[in-house]
Structures are given as C-alpha cells and as structure tokens.
TIPAMI-121176 format. One record per residue: residue in three letters; x, y, z of N, C-alpha, C, CB in turn. Coordinates in pm, whole numbers, plus 50000, padded with zeros to 5 digits. Each point is the difference from the previous one (the first is absolute). Glycine has a CB too. Layout:
<pts>
<pt r="ala" n_X="X" n_Y="Y" n_Z="Z" ca_X="X" ca_Y="Y" ca_Z="Z" c_X="X" c_Y="Y" c_Z="Z" cb_X="X" cb_Y="Y" cb_Z="Z"/>
...
</pts>
This chain:
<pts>
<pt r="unk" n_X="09526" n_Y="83235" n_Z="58158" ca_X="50028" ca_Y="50035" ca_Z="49862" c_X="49885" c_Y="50084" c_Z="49948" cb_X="50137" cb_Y="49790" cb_Z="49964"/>
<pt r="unk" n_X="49897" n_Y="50334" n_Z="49973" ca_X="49880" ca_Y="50062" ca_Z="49953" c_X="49985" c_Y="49995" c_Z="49850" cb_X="50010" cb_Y="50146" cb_Z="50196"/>
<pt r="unk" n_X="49916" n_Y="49787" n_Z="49762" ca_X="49980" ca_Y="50030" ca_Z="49877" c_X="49968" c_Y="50107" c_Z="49908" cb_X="49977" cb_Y="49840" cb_Z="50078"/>
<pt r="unk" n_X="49867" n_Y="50235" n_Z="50012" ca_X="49986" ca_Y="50069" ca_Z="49873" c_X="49938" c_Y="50094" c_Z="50102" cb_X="49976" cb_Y="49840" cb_Z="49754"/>
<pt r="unk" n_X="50169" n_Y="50230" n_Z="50273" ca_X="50004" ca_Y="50120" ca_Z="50088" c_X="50084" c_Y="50118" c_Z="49880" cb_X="50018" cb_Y="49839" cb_Z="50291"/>
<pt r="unk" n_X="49933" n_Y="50286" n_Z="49810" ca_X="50157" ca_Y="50103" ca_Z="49864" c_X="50124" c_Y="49962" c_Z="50017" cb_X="49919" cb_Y="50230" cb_Z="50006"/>
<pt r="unk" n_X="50146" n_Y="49756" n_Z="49911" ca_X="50118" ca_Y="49966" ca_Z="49972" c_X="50044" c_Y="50091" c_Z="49883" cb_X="49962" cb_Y="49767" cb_Z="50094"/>
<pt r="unk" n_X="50001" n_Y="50340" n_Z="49900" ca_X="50056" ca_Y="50083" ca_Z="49893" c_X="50139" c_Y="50018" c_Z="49976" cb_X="49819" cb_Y="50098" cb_Z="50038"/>
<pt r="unk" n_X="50215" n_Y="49945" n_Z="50116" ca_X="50131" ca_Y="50063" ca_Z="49997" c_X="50130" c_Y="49867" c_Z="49996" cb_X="49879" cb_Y="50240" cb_Z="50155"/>
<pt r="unk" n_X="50125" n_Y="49615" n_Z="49851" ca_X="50044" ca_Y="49908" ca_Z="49985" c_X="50013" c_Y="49930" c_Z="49913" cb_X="49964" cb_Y="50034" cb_Z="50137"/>
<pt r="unk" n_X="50126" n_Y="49958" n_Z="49803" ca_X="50032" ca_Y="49963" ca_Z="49812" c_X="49977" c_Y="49865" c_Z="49966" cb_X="50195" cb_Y="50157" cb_Z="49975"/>
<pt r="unk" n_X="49867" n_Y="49749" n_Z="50186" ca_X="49962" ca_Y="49830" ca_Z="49989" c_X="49873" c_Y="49994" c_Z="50033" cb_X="50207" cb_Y="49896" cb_Z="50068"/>
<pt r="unk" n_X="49723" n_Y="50183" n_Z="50016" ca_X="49864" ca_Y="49928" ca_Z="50023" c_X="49900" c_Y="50065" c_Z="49908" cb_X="50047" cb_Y="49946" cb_Z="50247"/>
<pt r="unk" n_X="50038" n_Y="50096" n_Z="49618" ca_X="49879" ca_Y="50045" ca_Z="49962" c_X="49967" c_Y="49923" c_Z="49862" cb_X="50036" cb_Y="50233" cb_Z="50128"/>
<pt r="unk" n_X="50142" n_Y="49711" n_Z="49853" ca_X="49994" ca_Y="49878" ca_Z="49897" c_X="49928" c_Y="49882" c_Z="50054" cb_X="50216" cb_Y="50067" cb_Z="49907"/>
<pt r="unk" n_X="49790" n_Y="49907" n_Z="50246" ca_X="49964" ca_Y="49873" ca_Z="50069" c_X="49839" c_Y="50016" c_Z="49974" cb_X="50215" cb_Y="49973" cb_Z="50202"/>
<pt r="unk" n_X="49753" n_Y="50193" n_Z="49823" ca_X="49840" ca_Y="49963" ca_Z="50009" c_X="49925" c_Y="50018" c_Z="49869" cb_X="49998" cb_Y="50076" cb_Z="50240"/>
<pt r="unk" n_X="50055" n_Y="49926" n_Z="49661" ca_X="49996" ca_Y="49982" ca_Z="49891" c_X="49986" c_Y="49882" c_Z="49929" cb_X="50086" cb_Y="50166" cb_Z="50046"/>
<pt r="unk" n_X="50041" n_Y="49710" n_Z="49980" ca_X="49994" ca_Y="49868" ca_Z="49999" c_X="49851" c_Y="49958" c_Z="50054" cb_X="50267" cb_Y="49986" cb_Z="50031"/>
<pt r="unk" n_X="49736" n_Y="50014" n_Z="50090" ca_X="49876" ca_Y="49971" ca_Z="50104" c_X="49850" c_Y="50022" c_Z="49853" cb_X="50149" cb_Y="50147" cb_Z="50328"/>
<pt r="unk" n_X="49827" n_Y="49984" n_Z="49652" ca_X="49901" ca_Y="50018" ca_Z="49931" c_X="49991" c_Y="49934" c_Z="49868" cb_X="49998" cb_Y="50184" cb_Z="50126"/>
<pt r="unk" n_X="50129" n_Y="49807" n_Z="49828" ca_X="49982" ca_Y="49867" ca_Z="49869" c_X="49961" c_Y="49901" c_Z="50032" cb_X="50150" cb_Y="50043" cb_Z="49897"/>
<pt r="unk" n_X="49936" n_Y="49916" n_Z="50214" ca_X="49912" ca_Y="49821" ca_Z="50044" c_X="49910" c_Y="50031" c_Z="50037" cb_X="50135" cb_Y="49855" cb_Z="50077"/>
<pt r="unk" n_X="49755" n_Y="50253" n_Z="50010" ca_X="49890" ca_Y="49930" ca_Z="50031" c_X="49898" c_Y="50114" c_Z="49852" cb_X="50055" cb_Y="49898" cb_Z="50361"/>
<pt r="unk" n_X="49989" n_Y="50102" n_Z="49557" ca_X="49979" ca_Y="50008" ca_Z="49847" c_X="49961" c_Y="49901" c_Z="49962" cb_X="50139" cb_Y="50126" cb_Z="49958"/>
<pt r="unk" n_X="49995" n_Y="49816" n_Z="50015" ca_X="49994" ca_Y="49824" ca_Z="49956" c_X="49908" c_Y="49894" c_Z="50085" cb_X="50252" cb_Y="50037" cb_Z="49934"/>
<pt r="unk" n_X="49718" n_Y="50001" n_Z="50175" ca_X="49943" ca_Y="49944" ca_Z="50087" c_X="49787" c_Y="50031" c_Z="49985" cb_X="50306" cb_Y="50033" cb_Z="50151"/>
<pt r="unk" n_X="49712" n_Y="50074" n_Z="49778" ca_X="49866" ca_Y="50048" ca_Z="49978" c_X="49954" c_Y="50053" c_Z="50104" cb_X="49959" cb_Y="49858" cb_Z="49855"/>
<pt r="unk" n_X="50099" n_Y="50216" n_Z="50206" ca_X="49976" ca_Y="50094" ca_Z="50139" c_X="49995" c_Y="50162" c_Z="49965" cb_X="50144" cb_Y="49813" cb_Z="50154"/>
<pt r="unk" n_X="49765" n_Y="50253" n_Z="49836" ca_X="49987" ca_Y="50144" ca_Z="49991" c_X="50087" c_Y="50070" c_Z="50101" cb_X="49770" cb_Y="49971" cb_Z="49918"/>
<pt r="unk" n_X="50396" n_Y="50057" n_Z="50070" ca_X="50017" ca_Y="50071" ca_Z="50149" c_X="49966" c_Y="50146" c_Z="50015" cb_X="50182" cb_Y="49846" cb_Z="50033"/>
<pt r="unk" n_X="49733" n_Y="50240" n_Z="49849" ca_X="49999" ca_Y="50126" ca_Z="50057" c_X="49882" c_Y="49998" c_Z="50096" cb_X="50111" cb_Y="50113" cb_Z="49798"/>
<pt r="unk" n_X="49795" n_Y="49765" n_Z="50196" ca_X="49914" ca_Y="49996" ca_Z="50100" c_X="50018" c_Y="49959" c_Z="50146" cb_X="49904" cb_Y="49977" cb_Z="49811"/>
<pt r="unk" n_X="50203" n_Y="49932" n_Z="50217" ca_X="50047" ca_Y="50008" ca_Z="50122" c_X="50021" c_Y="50077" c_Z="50081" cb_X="50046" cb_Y="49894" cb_Z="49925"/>
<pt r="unk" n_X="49880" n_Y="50102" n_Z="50190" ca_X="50051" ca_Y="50074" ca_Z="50150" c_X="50137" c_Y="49957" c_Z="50012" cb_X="49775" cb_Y="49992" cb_Z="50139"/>
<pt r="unk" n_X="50230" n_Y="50152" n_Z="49909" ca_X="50177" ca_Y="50006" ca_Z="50046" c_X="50060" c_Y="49831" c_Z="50094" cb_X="49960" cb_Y="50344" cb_Z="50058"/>
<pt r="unk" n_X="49920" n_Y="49664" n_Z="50029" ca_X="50079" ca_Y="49895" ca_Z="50079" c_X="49921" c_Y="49860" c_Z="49942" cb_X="50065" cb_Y="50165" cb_Z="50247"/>
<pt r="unk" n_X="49967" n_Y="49729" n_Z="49708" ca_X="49957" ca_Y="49913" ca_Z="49952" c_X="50042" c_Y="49830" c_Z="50003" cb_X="49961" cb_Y="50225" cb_Z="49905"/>
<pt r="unk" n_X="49976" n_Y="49690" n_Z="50136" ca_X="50024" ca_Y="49838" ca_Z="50007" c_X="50104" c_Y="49979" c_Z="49875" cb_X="49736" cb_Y="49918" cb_Z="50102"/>
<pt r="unk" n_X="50282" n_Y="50203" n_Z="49767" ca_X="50069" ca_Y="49978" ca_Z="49917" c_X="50184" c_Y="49992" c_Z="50107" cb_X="49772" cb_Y="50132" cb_Z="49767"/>
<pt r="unk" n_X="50166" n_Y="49980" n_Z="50303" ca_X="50169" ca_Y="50070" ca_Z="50079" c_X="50047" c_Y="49901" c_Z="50072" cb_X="49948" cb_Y="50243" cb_Z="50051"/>
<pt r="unk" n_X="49970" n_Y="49635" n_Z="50025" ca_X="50055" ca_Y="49946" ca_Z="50098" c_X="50041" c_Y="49851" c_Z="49913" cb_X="49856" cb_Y="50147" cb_Z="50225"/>
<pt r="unk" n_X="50068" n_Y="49853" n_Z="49641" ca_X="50015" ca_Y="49815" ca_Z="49908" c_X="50159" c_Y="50070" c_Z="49953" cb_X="49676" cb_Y="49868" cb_Z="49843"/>
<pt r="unk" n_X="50363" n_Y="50242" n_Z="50085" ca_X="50104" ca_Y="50033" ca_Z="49953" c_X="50134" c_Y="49980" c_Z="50092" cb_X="49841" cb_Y="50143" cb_Z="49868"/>
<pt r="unk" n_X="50129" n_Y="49915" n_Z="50282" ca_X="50106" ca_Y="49987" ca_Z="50071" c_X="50029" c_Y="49871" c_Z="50112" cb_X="49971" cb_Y="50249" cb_Z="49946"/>
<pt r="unk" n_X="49922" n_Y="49681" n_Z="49998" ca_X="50006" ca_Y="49831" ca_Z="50028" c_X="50079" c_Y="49908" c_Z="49886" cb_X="49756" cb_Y="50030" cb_Z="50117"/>
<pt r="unk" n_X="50237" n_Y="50052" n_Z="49758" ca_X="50055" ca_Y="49913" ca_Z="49891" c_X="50183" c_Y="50042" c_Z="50004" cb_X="49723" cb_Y="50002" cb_Z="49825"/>
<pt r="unk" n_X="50278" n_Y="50124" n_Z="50247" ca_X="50141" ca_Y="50023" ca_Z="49964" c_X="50077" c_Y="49937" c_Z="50149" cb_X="49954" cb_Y="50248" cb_Z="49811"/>
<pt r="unk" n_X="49972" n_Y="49726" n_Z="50286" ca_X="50080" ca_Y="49970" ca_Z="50084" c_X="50041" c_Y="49842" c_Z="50015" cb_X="49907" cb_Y="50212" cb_Z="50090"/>
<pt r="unk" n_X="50019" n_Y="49743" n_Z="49843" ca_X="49952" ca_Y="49832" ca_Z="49905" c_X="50143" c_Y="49982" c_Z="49926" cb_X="49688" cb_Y="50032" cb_Z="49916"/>
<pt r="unk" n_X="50312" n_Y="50070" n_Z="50017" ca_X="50111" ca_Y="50012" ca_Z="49918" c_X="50134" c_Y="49973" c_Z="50086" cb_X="49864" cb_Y="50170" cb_Z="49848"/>
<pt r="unk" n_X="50153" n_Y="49929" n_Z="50206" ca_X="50094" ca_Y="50004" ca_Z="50098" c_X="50043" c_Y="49883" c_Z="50095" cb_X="49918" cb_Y="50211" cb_Z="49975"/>
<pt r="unk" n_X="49949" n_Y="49744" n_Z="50074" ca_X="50069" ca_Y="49914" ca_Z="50063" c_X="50013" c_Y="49841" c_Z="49949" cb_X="49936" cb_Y="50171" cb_Z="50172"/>
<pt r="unk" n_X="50036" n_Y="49822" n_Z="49636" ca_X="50087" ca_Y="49918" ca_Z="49913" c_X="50146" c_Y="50013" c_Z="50006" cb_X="49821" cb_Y="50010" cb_Z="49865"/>
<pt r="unk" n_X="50182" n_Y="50114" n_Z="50136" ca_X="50123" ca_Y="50033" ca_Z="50010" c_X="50089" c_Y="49940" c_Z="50059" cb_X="49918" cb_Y="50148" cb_Z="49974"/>
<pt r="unk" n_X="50026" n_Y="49862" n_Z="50152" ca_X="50062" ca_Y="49932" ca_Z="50176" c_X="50015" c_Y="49850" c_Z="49918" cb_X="49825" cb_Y="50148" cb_Z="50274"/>
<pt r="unk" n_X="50060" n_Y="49775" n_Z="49686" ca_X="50027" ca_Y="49887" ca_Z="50022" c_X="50067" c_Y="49977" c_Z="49874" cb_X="49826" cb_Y="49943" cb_Z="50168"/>
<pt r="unk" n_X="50203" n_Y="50078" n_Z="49730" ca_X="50097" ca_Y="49996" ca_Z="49900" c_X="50145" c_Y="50034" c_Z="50034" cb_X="49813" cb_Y="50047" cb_Z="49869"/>
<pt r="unk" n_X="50244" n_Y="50067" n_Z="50208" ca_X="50110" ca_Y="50001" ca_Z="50101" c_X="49998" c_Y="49882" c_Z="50056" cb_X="49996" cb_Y="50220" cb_Z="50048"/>
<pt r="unk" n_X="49944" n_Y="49689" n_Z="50086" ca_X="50043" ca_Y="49954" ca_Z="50048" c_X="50011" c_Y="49861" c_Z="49944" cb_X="49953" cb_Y="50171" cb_Z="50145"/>
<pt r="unk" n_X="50033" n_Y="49807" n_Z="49721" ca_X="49984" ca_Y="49858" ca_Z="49935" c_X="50128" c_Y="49993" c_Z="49951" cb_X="49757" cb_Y="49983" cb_Z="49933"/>
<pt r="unk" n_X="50301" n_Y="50161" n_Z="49998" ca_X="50135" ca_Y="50026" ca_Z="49925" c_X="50094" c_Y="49975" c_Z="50102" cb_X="49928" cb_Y="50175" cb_Z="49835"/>
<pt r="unk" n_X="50045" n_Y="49846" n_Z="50272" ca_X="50123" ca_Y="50016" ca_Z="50146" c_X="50049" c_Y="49859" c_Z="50037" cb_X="49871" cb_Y="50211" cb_Z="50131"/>
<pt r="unk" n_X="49976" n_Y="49727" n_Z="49861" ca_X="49977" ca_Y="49852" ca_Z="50034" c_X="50091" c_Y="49889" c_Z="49891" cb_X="49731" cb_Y="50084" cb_Z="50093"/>
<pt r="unk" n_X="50270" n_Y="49982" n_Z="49777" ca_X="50057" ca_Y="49926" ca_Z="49893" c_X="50184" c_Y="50050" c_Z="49967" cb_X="49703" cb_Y="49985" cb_Z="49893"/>
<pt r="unk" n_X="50345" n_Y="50128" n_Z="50177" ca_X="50135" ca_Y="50029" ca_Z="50012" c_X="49982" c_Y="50138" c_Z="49884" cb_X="50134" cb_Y="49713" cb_Z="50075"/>
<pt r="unk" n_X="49757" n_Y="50306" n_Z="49900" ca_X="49994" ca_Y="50143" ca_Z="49906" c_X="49991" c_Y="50106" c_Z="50051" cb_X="49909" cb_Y="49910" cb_Z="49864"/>
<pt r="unk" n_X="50215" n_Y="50166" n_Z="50170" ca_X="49974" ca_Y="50117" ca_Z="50068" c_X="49945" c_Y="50107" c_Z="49908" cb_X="50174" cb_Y="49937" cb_Z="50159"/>
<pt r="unk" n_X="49932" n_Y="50078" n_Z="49776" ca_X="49953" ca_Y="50101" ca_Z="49864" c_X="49833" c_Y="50025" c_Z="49965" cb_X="50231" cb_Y="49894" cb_Z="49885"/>
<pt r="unk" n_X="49751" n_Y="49975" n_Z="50100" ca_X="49821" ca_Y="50055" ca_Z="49964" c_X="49969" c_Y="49981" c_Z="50120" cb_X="49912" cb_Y="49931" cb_Z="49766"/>
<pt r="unk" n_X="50056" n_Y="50037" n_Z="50366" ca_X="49959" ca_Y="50051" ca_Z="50130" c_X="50018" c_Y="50153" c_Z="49962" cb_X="50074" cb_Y="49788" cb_Z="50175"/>
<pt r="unk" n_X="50071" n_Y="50260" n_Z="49831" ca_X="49973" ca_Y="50161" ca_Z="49983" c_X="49917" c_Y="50069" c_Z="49882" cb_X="50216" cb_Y="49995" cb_Z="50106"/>
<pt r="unk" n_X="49776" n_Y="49951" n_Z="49809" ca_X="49911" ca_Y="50066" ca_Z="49916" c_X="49838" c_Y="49956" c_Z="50040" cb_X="50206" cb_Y="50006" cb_Z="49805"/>
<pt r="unk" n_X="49748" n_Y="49921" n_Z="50248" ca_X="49872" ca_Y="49941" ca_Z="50059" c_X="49996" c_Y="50152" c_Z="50116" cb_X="50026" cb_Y="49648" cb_Z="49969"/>
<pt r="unk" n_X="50057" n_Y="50354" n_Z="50108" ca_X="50012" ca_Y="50124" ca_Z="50120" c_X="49957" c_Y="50139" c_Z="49948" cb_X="50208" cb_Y="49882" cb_Z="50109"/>
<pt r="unk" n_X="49914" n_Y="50130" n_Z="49793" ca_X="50006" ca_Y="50109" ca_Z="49896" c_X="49876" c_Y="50072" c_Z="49951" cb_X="50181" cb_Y="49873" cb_Z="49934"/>
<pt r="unk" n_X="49724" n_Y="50017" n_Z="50004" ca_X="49867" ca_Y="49979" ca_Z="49951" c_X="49894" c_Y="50075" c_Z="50093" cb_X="50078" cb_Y="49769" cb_Z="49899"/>
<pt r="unk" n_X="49964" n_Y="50132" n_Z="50244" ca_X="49894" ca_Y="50025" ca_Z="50090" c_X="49963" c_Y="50153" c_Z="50028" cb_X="50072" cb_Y="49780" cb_Z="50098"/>
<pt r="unk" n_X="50094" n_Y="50291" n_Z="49965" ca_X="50040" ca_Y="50105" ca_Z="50026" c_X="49919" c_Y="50117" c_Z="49922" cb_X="50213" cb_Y="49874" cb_Z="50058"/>
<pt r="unk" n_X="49789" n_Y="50131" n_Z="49766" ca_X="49992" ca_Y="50056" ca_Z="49909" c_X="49845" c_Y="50019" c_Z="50015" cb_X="50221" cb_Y="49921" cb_Z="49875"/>
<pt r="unk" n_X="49666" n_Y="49954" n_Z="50128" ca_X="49888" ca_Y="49978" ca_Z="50002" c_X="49996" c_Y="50073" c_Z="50131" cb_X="49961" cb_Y="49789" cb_Z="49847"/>
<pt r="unk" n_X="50101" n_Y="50215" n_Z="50283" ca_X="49925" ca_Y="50094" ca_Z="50114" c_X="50012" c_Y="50151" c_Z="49968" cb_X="50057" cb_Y="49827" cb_Z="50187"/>
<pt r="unk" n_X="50076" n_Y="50194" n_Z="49781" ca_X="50024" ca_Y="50133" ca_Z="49951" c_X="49907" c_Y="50059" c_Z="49899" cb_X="50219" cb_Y="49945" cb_Z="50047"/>
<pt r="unk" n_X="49790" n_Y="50009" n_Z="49833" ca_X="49878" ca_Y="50040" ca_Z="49893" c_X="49889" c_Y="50044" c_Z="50034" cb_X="50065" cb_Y="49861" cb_Z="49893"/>
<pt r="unk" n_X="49862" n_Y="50049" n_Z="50189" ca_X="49860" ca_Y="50001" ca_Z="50012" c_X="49981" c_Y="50065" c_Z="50125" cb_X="49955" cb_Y="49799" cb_Z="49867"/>
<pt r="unk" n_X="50154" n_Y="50190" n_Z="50249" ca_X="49974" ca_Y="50058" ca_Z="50083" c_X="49908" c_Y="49908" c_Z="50128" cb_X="50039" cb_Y="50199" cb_Z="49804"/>
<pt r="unk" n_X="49976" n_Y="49684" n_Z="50180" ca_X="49919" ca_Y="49891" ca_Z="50110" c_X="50078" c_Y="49906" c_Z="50086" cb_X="49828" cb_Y="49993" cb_Z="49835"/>
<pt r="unk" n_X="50197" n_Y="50045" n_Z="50295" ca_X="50022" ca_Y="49939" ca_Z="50083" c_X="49955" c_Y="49853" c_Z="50062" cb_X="50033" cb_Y="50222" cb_Z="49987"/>
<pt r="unk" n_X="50073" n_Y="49704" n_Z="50056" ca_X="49923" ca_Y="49897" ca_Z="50043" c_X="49933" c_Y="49978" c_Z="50103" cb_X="50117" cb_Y="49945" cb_Z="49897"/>
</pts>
C-alpha cells in the first residue's frame, strides 16, 4: 500500500490520501515531513488488513448463526476495503 506516493492522476487515492493526512493530523504527526517510504506506510496497511480480516470473522459468525444476508454484506465490506485501498492479503 503506498501512502504517500503521487497519486495525482487518481481521484480515489487522492481523497484516500487526504483522509490519511487528517488522521495523522489528528494524530499530531507532521506528514509534509515524512519520507516517502515510512513505518507510517507499513502501521496503515496493517490496520486495513486488520480490518479486513474482521471482516472474515464477522462473515463466518453470520454463516454460523443462519445469516446469510449479512455474511454477504461482511464479504461485500471486505471486497470494497481491498478494492479502495488497494491491499492484498
């Protein structure tokens, strides 16, 4: 996942890396001082894959309980979060 690479020409990653710079705003992190490649790049794409694989286990609890419907939206979720961000598992 790159954070805070160019992304000019990309309309989502430029809202995404935008988000990114508010939180580590809110976070009290200077990002115009960050090096491109940064322990920031690898905590970010640890938190989203974290995410993701809530995901998994929120699917397989709904499946477990006869809820398909939200299993698919748990999937749905996951899907959306790899696509968006762009992070593989």
């Amino acid at each position: 996942m790159r954070l805070f690479v160019d992304w000019q020409n990309d309309m989502v990653w430029q809202t995404m890396n935008e988000r990114i710079r508010q939180l580590l705003s809110q976070a009290g992190v200077h990002y115009e001082v960050l090096p491109k490649d940064t322990v920031y790049e690898k905590f970010a794409e640890l938190i989203v894959k974290e995410c993701m694989r809530m995901c998994e286990v929120a699917q397989v609890g709904y499946l477990t309980h006869g809820l398909e419907k939200e299993a698919s939206g748990a999937y749905s979720v996951k899907q959306y979060i790899e696509e968006y961000l762009g992070v593989n598992e």
